[in-house]
C-alpha angles and dihedrals in degrees: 000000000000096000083041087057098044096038087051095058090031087064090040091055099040090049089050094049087047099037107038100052088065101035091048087040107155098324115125089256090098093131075072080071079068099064097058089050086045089053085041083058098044090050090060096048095048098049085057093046097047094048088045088051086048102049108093091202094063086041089056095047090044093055092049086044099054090033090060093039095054092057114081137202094272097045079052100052126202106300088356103298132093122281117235129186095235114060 
């Protein structure tokens, strides 16, 4: 899956960056320049997502970070019981 996904917008770049030079050529349609730096972007930032989705390590973190965000103060409690109103 993860050399599936790269190699998918790699092609997509790399196509972009051969087919659209000659077919733009000199004509005023420069701005279509744009899309195969935008693919050459997207490329960059999809290789570094899919090898940050694939690290079990970062996958770890991120679990025991979202784990600790989603509790709050009052699921806590105060010391780590549960607060009650009679002491």
């Amino acid at each position: 899956m993860q050399f599936a996904s790269m190699a998918a917008f790699y092609s997509i770049s790399w196509l972009s960056f051969r087919i659209l030079p000659p077919l733009v050529g000199d004509s005023p349609q420069v701005w279509l320049f744009g899309i195969t730096t935008l693919f050459v972007l997207l490329n960059s930032w999809s290789n570094a997502f899919v090898y940050l989705i694939n690290n079990a390590e970062i996958k770890k973190t991120l679990r025991k970070t979202i784990k600790k965000g989603t509790q709050t103060s009052w699921t806590r409690g105060i010391g780590g019981r549960q607060a009650s109103s009679t002491q």
